[in-house]
N, C-alpha and C positions, 0 to 999 in steps of 0.2 A: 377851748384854748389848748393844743398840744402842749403835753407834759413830757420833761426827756429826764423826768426822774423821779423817784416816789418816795417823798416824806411820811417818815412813820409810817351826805347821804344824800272851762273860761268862764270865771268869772267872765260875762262881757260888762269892761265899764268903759262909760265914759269920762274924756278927758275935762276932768274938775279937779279943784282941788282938792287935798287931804280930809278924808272925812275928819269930823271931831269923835272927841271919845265919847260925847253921851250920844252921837247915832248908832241906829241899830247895825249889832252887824250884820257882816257880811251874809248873805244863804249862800249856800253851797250850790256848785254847778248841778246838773244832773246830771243823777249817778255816783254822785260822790261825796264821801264825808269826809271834811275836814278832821286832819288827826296831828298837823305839825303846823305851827306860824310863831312869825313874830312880827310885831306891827310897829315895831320899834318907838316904843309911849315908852319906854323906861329912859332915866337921863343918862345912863351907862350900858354900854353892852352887854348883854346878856352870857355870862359865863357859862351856864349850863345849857346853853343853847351853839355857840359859837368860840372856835378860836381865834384869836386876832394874830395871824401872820407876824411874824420878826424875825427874817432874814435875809440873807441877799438871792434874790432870783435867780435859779440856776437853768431856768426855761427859757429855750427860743433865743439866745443871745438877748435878753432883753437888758437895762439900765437901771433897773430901781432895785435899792434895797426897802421892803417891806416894815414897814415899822409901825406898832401900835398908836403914835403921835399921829400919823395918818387916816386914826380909825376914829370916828366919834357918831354922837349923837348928835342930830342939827335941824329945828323942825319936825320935831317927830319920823324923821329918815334915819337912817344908818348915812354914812356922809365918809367915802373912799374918795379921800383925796391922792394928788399926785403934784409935786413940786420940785421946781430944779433945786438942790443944795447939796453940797458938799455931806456924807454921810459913810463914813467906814470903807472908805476906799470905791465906794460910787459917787455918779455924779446926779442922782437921783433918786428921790422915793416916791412911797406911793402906800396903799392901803389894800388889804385885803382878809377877809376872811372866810373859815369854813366851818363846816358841822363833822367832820372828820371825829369819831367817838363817842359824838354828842348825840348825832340824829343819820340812821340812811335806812331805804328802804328799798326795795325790789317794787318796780310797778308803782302805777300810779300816776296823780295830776301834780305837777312841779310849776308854782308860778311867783313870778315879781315884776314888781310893779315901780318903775325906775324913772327918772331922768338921767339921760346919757352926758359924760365930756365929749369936748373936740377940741379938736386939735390936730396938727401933725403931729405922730409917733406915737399920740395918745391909745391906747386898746383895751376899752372895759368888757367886759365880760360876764356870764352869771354861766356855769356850767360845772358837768359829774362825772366824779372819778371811782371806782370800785372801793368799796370799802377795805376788802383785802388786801391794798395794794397792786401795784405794777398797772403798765398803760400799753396798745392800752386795754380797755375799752376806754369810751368818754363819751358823753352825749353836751353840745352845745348848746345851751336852751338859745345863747343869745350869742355873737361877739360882733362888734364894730370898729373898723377901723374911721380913727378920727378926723380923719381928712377925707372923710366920705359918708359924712354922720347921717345918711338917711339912708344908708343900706346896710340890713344886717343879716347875718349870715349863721345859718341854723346846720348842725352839723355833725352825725355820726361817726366817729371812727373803733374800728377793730382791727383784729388780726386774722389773717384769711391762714389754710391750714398749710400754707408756706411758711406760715410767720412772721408775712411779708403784711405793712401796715397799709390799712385798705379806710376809705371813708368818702362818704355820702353827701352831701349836702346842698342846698339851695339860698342865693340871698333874694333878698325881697326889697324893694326899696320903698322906704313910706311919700306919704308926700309931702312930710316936710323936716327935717330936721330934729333928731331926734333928743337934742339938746335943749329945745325948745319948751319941751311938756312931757308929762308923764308917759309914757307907755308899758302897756302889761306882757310881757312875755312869758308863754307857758309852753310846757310840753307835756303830753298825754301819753305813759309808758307804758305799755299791754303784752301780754306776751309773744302778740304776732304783729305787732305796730309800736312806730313811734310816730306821733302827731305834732307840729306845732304849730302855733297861734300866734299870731300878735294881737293885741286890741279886742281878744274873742276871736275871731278867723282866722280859721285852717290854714296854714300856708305851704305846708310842706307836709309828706308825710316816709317813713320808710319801712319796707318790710323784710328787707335783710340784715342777717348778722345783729339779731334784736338781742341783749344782754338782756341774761337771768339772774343774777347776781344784787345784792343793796349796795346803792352808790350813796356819797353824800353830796353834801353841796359845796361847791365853790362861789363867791363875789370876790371878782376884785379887778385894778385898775391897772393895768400895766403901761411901762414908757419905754418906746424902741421895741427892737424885736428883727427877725426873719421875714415878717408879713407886713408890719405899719412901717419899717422901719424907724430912722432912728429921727427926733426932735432937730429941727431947721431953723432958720432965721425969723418963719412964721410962726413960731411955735410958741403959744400963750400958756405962762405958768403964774397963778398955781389953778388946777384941771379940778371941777367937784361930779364927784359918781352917785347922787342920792337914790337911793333907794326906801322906798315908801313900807311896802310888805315885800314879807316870804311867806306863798300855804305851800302846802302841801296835802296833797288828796290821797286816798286811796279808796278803792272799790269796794261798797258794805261785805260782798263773799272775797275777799282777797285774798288773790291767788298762791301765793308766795307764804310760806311758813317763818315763824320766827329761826331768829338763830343768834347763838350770844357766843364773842369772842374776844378774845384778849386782846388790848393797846397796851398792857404793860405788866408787867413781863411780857417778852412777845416768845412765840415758839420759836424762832432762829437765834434768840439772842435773850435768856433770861435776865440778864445786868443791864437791860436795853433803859435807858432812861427817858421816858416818853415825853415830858417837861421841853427835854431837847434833843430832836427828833434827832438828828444829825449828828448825835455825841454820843457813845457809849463808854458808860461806867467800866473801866478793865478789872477794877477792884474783884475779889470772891465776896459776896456777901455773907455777913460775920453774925453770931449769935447775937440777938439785942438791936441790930441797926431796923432801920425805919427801910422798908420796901414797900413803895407804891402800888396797890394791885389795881386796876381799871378796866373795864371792859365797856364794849358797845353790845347793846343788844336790838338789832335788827328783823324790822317789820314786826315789833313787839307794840304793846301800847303804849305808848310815851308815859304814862305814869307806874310802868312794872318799876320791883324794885329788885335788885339781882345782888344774892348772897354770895359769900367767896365760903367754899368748902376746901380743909385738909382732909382728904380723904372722904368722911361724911361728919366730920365736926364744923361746924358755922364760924368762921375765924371773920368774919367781918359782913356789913350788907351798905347798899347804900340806896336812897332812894329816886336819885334824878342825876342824869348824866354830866359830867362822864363816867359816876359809877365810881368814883376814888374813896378807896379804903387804905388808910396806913396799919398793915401789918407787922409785929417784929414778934418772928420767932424764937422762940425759949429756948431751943436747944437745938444741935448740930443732927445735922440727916438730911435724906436726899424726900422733897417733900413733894405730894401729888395736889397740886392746886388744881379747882375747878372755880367757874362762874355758875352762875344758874340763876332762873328765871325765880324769883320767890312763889312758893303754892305750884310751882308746875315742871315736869321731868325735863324740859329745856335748858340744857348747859353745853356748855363751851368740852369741847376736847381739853384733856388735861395739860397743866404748865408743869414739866420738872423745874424744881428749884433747891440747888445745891448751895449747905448753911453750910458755912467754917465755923467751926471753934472756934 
C-alpha cells in the first residue's frame, strides 16, 4: 500500500479450517526458524506485539478514519473491520494495525494467513514499511482491490538515485475468490531477492533495489483511495478482514546484525510524544515530570531486554516491547540517553535531553 506520509517490522497449507490449540504446531518451513507470530488465541490484542491504528488516513485520498472499535478478536482471528458511519469528520472507518516498535526485522520469511473482504472501494492489505521511517521503501506482501477479489497484487517499491519513485510488481489471480477461504500469503526477504508465495508457491520474485534495512508490519483494511477508488451503490457494508496468523522466519546464520533505537524521545524531536505520533509536546521538559523512554530493538531476539543508560548509570530496563520505561529526572542538565541491548555492547546512538528547572 503506498504511504504519502510517515507516522512516528511457506509454510505450504492447505485450505481447512483453523487449526485448534491442542494441535501440534506449526514445523518450520526449510531453512527457517520461527522467531516472531501471533496466532491470535488471546481474547484481546496483543499490546506488546501490535499497535491498533487511531486516526484518520492521510494515504492515497482514502475514506476511513482508523479506529480501534474496528479491531478485535473473532474466532481466534484478528478481525479488521470496515463500515460506513459518520466518525470525526469522515464518512468511514475501518481497522488496522502494525508492529512499528514492537517487532521489525531485516531479511527473512514474512507470512499470513487471511480471509479477504470485497467489495467496491474496499482494499485490505498486509505489507512493510522501514522502521526508521520515510517511504519509500515498502514491500507488498499482499493488496486486493475489492471489486476484483481473486487478483492480488505483490509489489516492491523504492527510490531509484533520482529520487524519482520506482516499483515492481506482478498480480496473480487465484481461482476463486479470495473472500471465500483462507489463504497464506508470504514473502521470502534475502539479501539478493524478494520471493512471494501464495498457498506455498512462488509467484513473483525480485532482484532489484532489495532493501537492507528492518521493516515492520503493516495489516489493515482501507475504503476508497487513488487505486480501488471510492464505495458505489454496490457497495456492501460492513467489510470483515480475518486474519488467522502472523510468522515470521529468519535464517539459523542471519544475515543482518541487531540494532536498537529510539521511538521516543526521538533524535529530531526530544518532546516527541510517541502515544501520539502526530502531536508534539512544545512544553521544555521540567525537573520531576514523567518522560517516556521506548525503544525498538531490531533483528534482536524477541525476548532481549534493553536497559536505558544516563551516561553508563542504568535509569531504567524493560523486558518485552515496546520497551517503555517512565523516567523522571532529579535534577536540571543537558542529559546523554542511551538504549542497549541487556548483557551485550549493542545500543542505540545517543538521545540529548534537555531538563528545565
Amino acid at each position: 500500500m503506498r504511504v504519502l506520509i510517515a507516522a512516528l517490522f511457506v509454510t505450504t497449507l492447505s485450505l481447512v479450517p483453523r487449526a485448534s490449540a491442542a494441535d501440534a504446531p506449526p514445523s518450520p518451513p526449510a531453512g527457517w526458524v520461527l522467531v516472531w507470530q501471533d496466532e491470535f488465541d488471546k481474547p484481546q490484542v496483543d499490546p506488546s506485539k501490535w499497535n491498533v491504528e487511531d486516526w484518520p488516513s492521510g494515504r492515497n485520498n482514502e475514506l476511513q478514519y482508523y479506529t480501534p472499535e474496528d479491531v478485535s478478536i473473532k474466532d481466534g482471528c484478528l478481525r479488521l473491520g470496515a463500515q460506513k458511519r459518520e466518525f470525526k469528520g469522515r464518512t468511514m472507518t475501518a481497522g488496522a494495525v502494525n508492529s512499528r516498535g514492537r517487532f521489525a526485522q531485516t531479511y527473512g520469511r514474512f507470512e499470513v494467513r487471511a480471509r479477504l473482504p470485497k467489495t467496491q472501494g474496499i482494499w485490505p492489505a498486509h505489507w512493510m514499511l522501514a522502521e526508521e521511517g520515510g517511504w519509500p521503501p515498502e514491500i507488498d506482501i499482499m493488496e486486493m482491490l475489492g471489486h476484483k477479489p481473486a487478483e492480488i497484487h505483490m509489489t516492491n517499491h523504492w527510490r531509484d538515485d533520482a529520487k524519482k519513485h520506482k516499483q515492481a510488481g506482478k498480480m496473480f489471480k487465484l481461482d476463486a475468490d479470495s473472500s471465500l477461504d483462507f489463504h497464506t500469503y508470504a514473502v521470502e526477504w534475502e539479501p539478493d531477492a524478494i520471493r512471494w508465495f501464495i498457498d506455498g508457491v512462488q509467484r513473483f520474485e525480485v532482484k532489484e533495489a532489495v532493501p537492507a534495512k528492518p521493516f515492520y508490519l503493516l495489516l489493515n483494511t482501507a475504503v476508497g483511495g487513488n487505486w480501488p477508488k471510492n464505495p458505489d451503490a454496490t457497495t456492501i457494508f460492513p467489510q470483515y478482514h480475518d486474519i488467522d496468523y502472523v510468522r515470521v522466519y529468519r535464517r539459523a546464520a542471519h544475515p543482518a546484525q541487531p540494532t536498537v533505537r529510539f521511538i521516543n524521545p526521538t533524535a529530531h524531536n526530544p518532546h516527541a510524544n510517541f502515544a501520539s505520533p502526530l502531536v508534539a509536546r512544545k512544553t521544555p521538559v521540567k525537573v520531576g515530570a514523567e518522560i517516556t523512554l521506548a525503544a525498538s530493538a531490531c533483528d534482536a531476539d524477541p525476548k532481549a531486554t534493553i536497559e536505558y543508560l544516563d551516561g553508563t548509570t542504568v535509569i531504567g530496563e524493560a523486558a518485552a516491547a515496546p520497551y517503555t520505561v517512565a523516567w523522571r529526572p532529579a535534577k536540571p542538565g543537558a542529559y546523554q540517553v542511551t538504549a542497549r541491548i541487556k548483557g551485550s555492547a549493542i545500543s542505540s546512538p545517543p538521545i540529548k535531553v534537555d531538563v528545565a528547572p
